[in-house]
KEKESE-933379 format. One record per atom (N, C-alpha, C, O, CB): x, y, z. Coordinates in steps of 0.1 Angstrom, whole numbers, plus 5000, padded with zeros to 4 digits. Glycine has a CB too. Example, Ala and Ser with C-alpha at 12.3 -4.5 7.8 and 13.67 -1.06 7.14 Angstrom:
KEKESE-933379
513249435078
512349555078
513249675078
514249675085
511349555090
512849785071
513749895071
512950005079
513450115080
514149945057
***
This chain:
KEKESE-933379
843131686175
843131826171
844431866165
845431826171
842831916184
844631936155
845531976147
845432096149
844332156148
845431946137
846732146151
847032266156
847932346144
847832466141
847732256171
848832236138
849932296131
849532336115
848532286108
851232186133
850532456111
850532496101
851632526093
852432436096
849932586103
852232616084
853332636078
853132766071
852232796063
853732536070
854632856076
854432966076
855732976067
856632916072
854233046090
855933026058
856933076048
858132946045
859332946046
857833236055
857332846042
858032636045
858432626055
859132526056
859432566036
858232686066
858632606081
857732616088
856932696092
859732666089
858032446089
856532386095
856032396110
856732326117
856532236092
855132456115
855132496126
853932386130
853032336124
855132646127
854532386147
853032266155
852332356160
851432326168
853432156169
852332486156
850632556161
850932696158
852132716159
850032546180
850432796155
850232926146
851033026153
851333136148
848532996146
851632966169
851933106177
853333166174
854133086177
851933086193
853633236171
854933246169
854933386179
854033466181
855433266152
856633376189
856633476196
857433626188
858533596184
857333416208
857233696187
857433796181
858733836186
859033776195
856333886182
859533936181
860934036181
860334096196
859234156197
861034176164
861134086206
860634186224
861534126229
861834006227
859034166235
862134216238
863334196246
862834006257
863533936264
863434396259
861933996256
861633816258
862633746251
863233646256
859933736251
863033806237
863433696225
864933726225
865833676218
862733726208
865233836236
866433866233
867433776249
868533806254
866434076231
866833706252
867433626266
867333466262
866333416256
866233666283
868033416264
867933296262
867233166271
867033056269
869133276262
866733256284
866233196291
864933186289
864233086288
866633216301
864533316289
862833356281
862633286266
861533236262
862733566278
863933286258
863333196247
863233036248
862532946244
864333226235
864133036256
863532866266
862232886272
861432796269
864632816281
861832956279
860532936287
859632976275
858532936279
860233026302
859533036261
858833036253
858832966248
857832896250
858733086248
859632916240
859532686237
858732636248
857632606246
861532576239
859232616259
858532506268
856932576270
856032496274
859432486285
856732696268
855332726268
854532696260
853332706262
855132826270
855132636245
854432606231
854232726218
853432736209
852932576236
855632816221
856032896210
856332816199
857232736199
857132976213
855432836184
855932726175
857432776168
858332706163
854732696163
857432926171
858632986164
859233116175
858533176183
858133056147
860533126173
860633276175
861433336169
862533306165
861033306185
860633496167
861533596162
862633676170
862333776175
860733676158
863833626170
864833716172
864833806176
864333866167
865333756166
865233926189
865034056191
865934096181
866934036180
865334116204
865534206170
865734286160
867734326161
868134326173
864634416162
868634346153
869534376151
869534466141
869034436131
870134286151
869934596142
869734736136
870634766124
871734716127
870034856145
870634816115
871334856108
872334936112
873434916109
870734896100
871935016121
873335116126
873935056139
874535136147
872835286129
873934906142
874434816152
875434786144
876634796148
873634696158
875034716127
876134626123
876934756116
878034766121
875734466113
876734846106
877434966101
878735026117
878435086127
875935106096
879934986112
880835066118
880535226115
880435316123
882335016113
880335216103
880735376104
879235426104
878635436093
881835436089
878835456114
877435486118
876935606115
875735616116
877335466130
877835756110
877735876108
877435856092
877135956086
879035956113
877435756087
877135756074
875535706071
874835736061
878135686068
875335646078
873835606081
872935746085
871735766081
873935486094
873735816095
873135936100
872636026089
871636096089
874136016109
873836016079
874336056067
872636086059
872136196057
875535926060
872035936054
871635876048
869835916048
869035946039
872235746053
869935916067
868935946069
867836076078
866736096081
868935856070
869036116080
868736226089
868636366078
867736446078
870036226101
869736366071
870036486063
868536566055
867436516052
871136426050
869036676054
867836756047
867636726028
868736716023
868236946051
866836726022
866036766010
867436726002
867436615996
865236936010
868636826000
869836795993
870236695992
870736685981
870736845996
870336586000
871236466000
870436375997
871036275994
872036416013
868836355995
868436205990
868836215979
869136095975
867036155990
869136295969
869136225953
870836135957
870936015953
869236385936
871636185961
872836145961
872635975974
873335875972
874036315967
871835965981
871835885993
871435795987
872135705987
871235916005
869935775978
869235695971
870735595963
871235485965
868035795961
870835695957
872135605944
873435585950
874235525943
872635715928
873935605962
874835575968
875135535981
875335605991
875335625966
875035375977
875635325998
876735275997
877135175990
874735196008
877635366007
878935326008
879135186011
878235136017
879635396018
880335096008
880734936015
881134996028
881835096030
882034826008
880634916036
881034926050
881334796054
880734706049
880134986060
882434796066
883134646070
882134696083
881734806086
885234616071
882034526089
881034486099
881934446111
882234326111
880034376094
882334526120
883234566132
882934526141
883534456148
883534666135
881134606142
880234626158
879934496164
879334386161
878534706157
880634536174
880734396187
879534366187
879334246186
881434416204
878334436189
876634406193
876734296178
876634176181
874934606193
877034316161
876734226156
877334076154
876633976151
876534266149
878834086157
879333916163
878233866179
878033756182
881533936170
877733966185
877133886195
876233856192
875833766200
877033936207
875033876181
873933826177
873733686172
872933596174
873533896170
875233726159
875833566152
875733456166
874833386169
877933586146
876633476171
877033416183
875633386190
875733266193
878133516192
874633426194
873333436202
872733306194
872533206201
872433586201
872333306180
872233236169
872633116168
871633046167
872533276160
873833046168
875032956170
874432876181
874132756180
876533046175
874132946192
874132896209
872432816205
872232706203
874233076227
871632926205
870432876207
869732766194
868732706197
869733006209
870432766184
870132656175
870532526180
870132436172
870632676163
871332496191
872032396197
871432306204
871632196207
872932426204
869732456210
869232406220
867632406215
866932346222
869632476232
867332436209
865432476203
865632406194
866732396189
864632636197
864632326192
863432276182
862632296178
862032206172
862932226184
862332436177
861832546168
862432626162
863432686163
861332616173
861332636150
862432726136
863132866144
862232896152
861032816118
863932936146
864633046150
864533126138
864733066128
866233016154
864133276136
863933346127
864833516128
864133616128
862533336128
865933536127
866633656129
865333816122
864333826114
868433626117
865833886129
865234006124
866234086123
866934126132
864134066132
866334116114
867034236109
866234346102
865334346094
868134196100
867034476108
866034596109
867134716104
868134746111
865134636127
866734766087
867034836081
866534886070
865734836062
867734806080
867135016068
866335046052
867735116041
867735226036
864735216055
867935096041
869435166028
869834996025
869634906032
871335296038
870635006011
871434916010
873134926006
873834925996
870734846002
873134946025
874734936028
875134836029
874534746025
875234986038
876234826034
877234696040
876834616045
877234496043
878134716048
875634656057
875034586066
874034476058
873634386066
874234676075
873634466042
873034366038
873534226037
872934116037
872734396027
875134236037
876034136037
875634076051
875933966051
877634176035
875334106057
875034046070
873933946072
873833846080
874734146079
873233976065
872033886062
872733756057
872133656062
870933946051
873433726052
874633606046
875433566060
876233466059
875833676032
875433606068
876133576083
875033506094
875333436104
876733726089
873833556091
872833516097
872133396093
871533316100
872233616098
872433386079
872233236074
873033096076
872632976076
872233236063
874733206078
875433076083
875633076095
876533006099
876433046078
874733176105
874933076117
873832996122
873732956133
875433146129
873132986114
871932896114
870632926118
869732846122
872132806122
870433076116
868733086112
868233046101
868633056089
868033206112
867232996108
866032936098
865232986088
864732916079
865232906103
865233136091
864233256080
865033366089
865733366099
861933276080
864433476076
864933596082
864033706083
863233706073
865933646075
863733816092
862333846091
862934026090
863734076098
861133786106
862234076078
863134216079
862234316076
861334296068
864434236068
862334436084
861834516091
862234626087
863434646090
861834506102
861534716080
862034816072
861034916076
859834926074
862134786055
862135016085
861235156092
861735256085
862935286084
861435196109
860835326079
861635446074
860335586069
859435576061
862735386059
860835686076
859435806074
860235896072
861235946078
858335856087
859535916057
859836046046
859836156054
858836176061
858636086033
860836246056
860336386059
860136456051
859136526052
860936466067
860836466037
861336516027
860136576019
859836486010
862136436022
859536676018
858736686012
858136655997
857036615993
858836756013
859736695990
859936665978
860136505974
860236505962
861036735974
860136405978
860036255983
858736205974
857636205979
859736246002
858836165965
857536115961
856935975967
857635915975
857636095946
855835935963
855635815968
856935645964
857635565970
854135805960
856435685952
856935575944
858535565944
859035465938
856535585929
859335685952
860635685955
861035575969
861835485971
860935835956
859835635977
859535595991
859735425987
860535355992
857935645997
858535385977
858135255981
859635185968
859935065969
855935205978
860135225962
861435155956
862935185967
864035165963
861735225939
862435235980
863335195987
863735065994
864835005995
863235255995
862235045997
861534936004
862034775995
862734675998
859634986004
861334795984
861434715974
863134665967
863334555963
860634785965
864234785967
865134735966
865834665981
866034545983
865834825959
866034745989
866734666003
865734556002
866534476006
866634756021
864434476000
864234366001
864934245990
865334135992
863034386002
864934335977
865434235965
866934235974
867034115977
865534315945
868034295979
869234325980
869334195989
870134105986
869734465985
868534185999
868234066009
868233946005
869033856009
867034066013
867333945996
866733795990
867533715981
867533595977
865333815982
868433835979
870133825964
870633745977
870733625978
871634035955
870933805985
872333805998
871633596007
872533526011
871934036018
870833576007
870333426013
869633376009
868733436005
870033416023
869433216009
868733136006
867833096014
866933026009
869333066001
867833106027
866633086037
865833196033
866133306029
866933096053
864133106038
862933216037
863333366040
864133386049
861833166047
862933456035
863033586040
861333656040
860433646031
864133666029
861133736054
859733746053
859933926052
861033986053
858633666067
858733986051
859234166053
858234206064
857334126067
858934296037
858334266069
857134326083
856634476075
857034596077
858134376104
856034456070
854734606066
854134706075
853534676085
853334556062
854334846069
853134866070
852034886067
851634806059
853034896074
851434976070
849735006067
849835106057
849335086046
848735066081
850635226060
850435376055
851035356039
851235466032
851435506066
851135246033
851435246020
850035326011
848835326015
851635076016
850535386000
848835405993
848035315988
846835325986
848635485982
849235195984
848235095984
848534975986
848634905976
847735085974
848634936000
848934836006
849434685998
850534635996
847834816013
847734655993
847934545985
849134535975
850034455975
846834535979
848834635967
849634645954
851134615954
851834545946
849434775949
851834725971
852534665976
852934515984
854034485987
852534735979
851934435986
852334305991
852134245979
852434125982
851634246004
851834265967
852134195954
853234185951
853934085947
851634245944
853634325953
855434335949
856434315955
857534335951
856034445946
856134255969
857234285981
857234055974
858133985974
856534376006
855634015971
855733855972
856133875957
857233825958
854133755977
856033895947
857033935936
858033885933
858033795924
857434025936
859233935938
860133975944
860733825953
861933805952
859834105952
860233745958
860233645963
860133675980
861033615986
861433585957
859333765987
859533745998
858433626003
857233636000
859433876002
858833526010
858233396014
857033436023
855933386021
859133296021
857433556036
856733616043
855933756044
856733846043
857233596050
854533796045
854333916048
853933936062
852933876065
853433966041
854534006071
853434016082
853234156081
853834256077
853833986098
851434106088
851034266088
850334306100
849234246102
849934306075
850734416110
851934496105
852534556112
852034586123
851834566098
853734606108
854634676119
853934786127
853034856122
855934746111
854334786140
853634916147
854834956156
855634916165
851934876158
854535096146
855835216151
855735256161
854835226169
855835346145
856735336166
856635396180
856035546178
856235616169
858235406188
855135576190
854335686191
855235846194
855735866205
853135646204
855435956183
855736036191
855036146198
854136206191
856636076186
855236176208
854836276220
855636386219
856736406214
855036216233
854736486228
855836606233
855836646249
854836686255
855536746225
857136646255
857736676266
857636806271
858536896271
858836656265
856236806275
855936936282
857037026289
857437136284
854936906291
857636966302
858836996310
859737006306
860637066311
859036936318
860036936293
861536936289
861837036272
862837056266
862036766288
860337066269
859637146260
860337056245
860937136238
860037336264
860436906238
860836836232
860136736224
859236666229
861536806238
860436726216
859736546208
860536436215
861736426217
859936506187
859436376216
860536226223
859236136216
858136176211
860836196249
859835986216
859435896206
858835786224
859535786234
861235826191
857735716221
857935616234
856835486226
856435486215
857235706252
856635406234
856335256231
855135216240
854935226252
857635166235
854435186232
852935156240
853235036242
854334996239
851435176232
852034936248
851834806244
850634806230
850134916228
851234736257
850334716223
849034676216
847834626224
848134586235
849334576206
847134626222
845734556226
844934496216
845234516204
844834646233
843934426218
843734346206
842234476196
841834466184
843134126213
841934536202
841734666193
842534716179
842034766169
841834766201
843634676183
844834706173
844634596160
845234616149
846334686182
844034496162
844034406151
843234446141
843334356133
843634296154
842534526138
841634576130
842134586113
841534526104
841134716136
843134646110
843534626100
844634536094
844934536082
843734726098
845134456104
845534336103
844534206099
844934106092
845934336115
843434236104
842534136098
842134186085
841934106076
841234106106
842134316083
841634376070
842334286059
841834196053
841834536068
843334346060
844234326047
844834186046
845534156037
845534426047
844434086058
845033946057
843433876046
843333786038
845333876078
842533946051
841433866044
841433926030
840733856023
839933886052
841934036023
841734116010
842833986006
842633935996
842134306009
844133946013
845233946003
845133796005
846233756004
846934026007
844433706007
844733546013
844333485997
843433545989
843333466029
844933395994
844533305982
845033435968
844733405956
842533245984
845633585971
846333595959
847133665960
847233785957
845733625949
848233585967
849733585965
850533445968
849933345972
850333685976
851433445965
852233335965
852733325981
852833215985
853533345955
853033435990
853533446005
852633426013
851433446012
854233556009
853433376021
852333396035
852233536045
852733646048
852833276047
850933436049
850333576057
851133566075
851633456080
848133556058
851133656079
851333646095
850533736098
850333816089
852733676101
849833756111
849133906113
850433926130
850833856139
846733896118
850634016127
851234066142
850734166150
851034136162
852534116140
850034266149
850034376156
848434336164
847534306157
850134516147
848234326176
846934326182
846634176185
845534136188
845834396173
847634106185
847533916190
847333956204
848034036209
849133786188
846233906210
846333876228
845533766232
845833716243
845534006238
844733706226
844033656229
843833526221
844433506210
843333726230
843133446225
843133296217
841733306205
841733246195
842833126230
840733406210
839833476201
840833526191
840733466180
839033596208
842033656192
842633696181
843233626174
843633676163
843133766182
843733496177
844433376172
843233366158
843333406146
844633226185
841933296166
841233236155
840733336145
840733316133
840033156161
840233466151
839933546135
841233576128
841233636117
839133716137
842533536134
843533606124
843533456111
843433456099
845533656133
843533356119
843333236112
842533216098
842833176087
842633156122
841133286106
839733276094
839633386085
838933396075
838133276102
841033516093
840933576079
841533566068
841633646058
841033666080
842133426070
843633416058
845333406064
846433376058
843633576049
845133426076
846733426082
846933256086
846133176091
847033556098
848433236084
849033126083
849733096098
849832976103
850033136072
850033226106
850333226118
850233386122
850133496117
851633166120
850533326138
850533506141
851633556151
852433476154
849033556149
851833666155
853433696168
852833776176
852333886173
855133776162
852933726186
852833766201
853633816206
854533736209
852833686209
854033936211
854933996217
854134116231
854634126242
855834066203
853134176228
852734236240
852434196247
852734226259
852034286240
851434106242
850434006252
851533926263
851333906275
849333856241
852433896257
853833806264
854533886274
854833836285
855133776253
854834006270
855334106281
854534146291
854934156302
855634226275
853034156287
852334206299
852334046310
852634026321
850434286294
851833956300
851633806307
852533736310
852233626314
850933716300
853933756309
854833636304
854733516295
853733476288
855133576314
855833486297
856133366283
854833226286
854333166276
858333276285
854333196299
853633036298
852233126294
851233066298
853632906318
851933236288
850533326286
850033236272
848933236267
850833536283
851433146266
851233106251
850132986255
849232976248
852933056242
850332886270
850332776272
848332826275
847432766270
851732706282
848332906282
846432996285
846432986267
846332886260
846333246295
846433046265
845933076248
845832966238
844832946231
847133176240
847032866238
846632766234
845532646237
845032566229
847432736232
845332646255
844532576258
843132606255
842332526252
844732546268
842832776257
841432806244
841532806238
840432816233
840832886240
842532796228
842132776213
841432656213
840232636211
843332776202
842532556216
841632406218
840732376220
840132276216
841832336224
840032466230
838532416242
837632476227
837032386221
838132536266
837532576223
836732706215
836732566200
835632536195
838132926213
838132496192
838032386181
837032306186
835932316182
839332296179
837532206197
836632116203
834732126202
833732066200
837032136218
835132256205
833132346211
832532326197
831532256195
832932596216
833532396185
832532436172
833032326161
832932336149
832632616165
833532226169
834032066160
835132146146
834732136135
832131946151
836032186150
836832216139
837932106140
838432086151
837432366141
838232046132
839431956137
840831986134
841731916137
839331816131
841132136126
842032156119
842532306124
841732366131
841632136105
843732366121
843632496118
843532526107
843032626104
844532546122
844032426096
843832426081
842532396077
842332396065
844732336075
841532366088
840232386083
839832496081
839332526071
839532336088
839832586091
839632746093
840032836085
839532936082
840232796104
841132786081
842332946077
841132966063
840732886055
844832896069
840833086064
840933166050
839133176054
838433236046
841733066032
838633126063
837033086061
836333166058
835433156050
836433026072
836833306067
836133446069
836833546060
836633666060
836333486085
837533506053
838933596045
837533646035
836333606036
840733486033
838233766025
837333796017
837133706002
836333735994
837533936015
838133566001
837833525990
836533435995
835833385986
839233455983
836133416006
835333346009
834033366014
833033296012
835833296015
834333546023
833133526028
831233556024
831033606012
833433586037
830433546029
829333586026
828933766026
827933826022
828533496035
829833786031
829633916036
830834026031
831534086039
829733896052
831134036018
832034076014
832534226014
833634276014
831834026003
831234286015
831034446019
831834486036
832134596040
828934496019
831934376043
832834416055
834034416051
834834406060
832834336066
834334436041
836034456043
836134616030
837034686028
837234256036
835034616025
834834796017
834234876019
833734876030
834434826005
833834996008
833535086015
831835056015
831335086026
834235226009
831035016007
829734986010
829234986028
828535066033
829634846004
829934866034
829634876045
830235006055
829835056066
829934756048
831235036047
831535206057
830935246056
830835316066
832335316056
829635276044
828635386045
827335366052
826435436056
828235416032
827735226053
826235196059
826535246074
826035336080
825635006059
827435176078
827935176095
827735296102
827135316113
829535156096
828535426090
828235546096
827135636097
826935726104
828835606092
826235566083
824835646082
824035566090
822835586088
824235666067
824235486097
823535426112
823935476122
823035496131
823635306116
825235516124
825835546138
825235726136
825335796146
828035486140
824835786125
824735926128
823035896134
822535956143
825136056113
822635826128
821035836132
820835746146
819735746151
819935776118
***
């Protein structure tokens, strides 16, 4: 049984990759995720306003009202890289490449292109393998057009991909207007990886404290829904790979992310609720579930159910939306 695949040229012995979660941020948990059969892990995330010393300028950047984007867009200050949190990450990097046998993948999590891009060149020489970058950022700005929005995105990735020669992947999201069009241009551009997709934090309001506060769910594998969408629309036309991330729990969500075109996938909820040996359950169904329906490959699967393939092509448009709903009313 063949398990392994290859996700942005690093060759992995089976699809699971453990996702960016305070698991990835201990060295002992990223050991018990290796010994559980993690083929990769992602890095807990390192922030843009971790490595920016001068952090009021970031505030600057992104907090400010309607007046300051024209000036913010066209100007990011050089900033020297001071913050003790980002020598300790270098340093985290260094230690654990000494000891895994799995590709190691930094995340870095930013949207401007400040100072902090040079960093991505620090993270290559302390020996990650890829770099996986995570770009959160919500317009308030009314006046904000789209196409301003998405050439934010698009330069801090080119600024990246200038700054290192290891794979660089981007983490997406959904609320683009047009997803695809954008993972044309993000793989364009040379990003090796897409995963899809980032899932933001939920905000709420603080009854008692009468406030917005921001908080953190887990996923469930409900959550995979448009993760499979857009892995099966985009498989076989781009040059990058696919990852699906949001809604992995199960060794079921392994194989449809598989059959819809994804190259691997990242586990991070399912791991927190289950711990790290939850990889070692999941992969032993995957196996029993190959065995059952004689698959011998994962590379037999991938793409099977995607839309360049399937018989059923109206499940991934709107045809079948219309049907679905003009059944569910009657």
């Amino acid at each position: 049984m063949k398990l392994d695949t290859s996700y942005m040229g690093l060759a992995l012995k089976n699809p699971i990759i453990a996702g960016a979660s305070p698991l990835t941020a201990s060295v002992d948990s990223i050991k018990r995720l290796e010994d559980a059969g993690a083929a990769a892990i992602i890095l807990h995330s390192i922030f843009e306003e971790q490595i920016n010393h001068e952090s009021h300028e970031i505030d600057h950047f992104l907090f400010k009202g309607s007046e300051s984007y024209a000036e913010a867009i066209g100007y990011f200050p050089d900033m020297t890289l001071t913050n003790l949190e980002s020598h300790t990450y270098l340093e985290e990097i260094a230690s654990l490449k000494k000891s895994l046998s799995i590709p190691l993948i930094a995340s870095l999590n930013g949207v401007s292109k400040g100072g902090w891009i040079e960093y991505a060149g620090k993270l290559q020489e302390a020996g990650a393998d890829g770099l996986e970058l995570n770009i959160t950022y919500i317009p308030t700005d009314t006046d904000m057009d789209g196409m301003t929005v998405e050439k934010l995105y698009l330069d801090a990735l080119q600024a990246v991909i200038d700054t290192v020669n290891i794979p660089v992947s981007i983490k997406m999201n959904a609320i683009f207007s047009s997803p695809a069009s954008m993972a044309k241009q993000f793989s364009t551009l040379g990003a090796k990886g897409l995963v899809l997709f980032d899932r933001p934090v939920h905000v709420d309001i603080d009854l008692e404290e009468l406030t917005a506060r921001q908080t953190i769910h887990y996923s469930t594998s409900a959550d995979i829904s448009e993760s499979l969408r857009w892995t099966a629309i985009l498989y076989k036309k781009l040059a990058s790979s696919l990852c699906i991330s949001t809604g992995v729990h199960t060794n079921e969500d392994v194989l449809k992310a598989m059959m819809s075109g994804a190259d691997a996938v990242q586990m991070a909820s399912a791991l927190l609720k289950n711990g790290e040996s939850y990889i070692t359950t999941v992969l032993e169904k995957l196996t029993q579930w190959m065995e059952e329906k004689e698959y011998i490959s994962i590379e037999q699967m991938k793409g099977s159910i995607s839309l360049h393939h399937t018989v059923n092509p109206a499940a991934y448009q709107r045809a079948n939306y219309m049907r679905l709903l003009t059944e569910y009313r009657y």
